[in-house]
LOLUM-736456 format. One line per 5 residues: number of its first residue (from 1); their letters; for each residue x, y, z of C-alpha. Coordinates in nm, 2 decimals, m for minus. Layout:
NUM> A> X/Y/Z; ...
***
This chain:
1> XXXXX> 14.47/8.99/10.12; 14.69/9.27/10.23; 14.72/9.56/10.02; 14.99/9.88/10.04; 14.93/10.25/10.06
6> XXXXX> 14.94/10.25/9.68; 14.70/10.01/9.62; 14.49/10.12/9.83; 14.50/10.47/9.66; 14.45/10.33/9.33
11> XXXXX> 14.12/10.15/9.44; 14.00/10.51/9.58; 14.11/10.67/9.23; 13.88/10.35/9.06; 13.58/10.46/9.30
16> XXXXX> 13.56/10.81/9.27; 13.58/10.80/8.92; 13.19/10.76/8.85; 13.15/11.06/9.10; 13.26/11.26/8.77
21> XXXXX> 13.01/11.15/8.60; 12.76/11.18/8.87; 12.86/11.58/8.91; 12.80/11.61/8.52; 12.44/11.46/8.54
26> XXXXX> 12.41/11.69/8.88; 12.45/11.97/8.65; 12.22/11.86/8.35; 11.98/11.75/8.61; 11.95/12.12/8.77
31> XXXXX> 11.90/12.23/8.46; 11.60/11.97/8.38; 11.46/12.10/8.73; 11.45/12.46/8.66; 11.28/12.38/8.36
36> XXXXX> 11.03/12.14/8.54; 10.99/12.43/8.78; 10.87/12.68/8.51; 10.66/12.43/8.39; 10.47/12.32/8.73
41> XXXXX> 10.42/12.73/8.79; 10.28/12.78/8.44; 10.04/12.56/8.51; 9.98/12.66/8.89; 9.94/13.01/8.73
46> XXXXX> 9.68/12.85/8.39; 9.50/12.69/8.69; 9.46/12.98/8.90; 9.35/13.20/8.63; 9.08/12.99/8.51
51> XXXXX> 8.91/12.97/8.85; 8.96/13.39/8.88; 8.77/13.40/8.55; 8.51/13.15/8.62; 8.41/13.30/8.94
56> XXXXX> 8.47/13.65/8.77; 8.22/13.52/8.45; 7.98/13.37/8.72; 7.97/13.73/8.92; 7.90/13.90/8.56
61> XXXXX> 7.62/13.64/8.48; 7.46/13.74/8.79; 7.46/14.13/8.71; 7.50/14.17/8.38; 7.37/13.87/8.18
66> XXXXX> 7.43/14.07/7.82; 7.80/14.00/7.90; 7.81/13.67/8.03; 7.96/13.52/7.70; 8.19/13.86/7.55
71> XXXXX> 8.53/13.81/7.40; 8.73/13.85/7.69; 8.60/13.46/7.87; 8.73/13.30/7.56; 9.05/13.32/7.76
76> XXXXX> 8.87/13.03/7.94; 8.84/12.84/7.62; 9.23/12.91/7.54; 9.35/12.80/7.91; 9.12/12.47/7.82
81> XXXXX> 9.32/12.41/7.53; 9.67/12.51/7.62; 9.65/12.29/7.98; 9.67/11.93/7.83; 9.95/12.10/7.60
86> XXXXX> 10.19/12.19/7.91; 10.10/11.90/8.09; 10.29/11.71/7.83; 10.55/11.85/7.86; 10.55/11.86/8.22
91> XXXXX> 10.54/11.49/8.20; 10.82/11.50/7.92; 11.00/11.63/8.16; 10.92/11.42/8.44; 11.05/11.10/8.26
96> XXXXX> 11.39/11.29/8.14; 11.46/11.35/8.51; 11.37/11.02/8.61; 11.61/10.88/8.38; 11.91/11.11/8.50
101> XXXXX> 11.83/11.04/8.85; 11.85/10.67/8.75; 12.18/10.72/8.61; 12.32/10.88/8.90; 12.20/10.57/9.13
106> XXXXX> 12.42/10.32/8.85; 12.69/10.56/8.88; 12.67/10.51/9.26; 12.57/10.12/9.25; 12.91/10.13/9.01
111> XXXXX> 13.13/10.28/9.30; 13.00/10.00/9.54; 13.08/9.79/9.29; 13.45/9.88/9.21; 13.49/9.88/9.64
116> XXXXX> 13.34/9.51/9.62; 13.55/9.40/9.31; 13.87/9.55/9.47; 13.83/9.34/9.79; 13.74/9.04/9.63
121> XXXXX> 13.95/9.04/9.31; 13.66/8.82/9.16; 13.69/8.94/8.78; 13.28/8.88/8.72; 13.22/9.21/8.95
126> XXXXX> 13.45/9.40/8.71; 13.22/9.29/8.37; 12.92/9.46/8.68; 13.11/9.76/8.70; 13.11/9.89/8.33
131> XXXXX> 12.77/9.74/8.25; 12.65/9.95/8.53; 12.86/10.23/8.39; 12.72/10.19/8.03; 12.40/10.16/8.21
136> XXXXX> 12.41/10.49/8.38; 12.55/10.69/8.10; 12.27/10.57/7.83; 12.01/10.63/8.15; 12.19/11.01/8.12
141> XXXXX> 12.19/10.96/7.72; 11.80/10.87/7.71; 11.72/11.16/7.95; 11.90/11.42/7.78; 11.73/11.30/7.46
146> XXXXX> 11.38/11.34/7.65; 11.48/11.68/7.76; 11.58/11.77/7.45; 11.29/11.65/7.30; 11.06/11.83/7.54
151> XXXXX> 11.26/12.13/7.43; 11.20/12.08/7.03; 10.83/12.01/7.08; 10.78/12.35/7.30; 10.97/12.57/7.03
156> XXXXX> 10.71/12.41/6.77; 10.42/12.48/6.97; 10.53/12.85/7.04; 10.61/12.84/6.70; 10.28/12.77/6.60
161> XXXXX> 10.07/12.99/6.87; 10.28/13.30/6.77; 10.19/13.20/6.39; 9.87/13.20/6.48; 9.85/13.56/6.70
166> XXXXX> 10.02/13.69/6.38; 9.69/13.57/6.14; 9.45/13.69/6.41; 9.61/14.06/6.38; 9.64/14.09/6.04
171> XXXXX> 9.30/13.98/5.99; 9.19/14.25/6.26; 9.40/14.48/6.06; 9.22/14.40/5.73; 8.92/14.47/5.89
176> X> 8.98/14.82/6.03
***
């Protein structure tokens, strides 16, 4: 099969077109990393904390047992709860980027595709090429939805912990 400048041209116009797509999930994926990156240092930080006041309520044990259990270790007790919280959302997170990393391996399995459809003219590769495409873009759909998701149920949670802060003032308030 011999083909002409211009068909040649139109086959590289047919491949590159999923690399579009592959820079847009590119973009939404840095932006799913940056927030997987907050996430993996809050808890770093959570983690680190609770061991300084562990050792820190362990030291004060030792010297000054009358303060072993005061107000400020239930920090210890918050970390406790808060952990499993943000390692749901670390996971939430985790499967939205797997999914837009799968979609940007269909969008590249699609490009191979179009080059092996274009040499063989066999019209059953071209019914490959935009399931793979419908494939990677509802991987990227699904994803997105995660992430967005993720997003939602932090707000909530925030939400919630500031409502709470607020009650615990206003009662401190009433007492004073």
């Amino acid at each position: 099969m011999e083909m002409d400048a211009t068909a040649v041209a139109e086959i590289i116009q047919l491949i590159v077109a999923p690399v579009v797509m592959v820079i847009a999930t590119a973009h939404i994926l840095n932006a799913m990393l940056g927030r997987y990156r907050t996430l993996t240092n809050l808890l770093r930080m959570m983690a680190q904390e609770r061991i300084q006041l562990r050792a820190d309520r362990e030291r004060t044990r030792v010297s000054f047992p009358e303060l072993a259990d005061s107000e400020q270790y239930k920090r210890i007790d918050e970390i406790d709860e808060h952990v499993p919280q943000v390692l749901n959302h670390h996971r939430q997170m985790h499967n939205a980027i797997t999914f837009a990393y799968l979609s940007i391996a269909l969008f590249i399995a699609d490009m191979f595709m179009i080059a092996l459809g274009a040499i063989t003219m066999a019209n059953w590769i071209f019914t490959i090429v935009l399931v793979l495409f419908l494939m990677g873009t509802t991987a990227l759909f699904a994803g997105v939805v995660m992430a967005m998701l993720e997003v939602r149920s932090a707000h909530v949670l925030v939400r919630e912990e500031v409502f709470h802060m607020s009650m615990i003032f206003m009662e401190n308030d009433a007492m004073m």
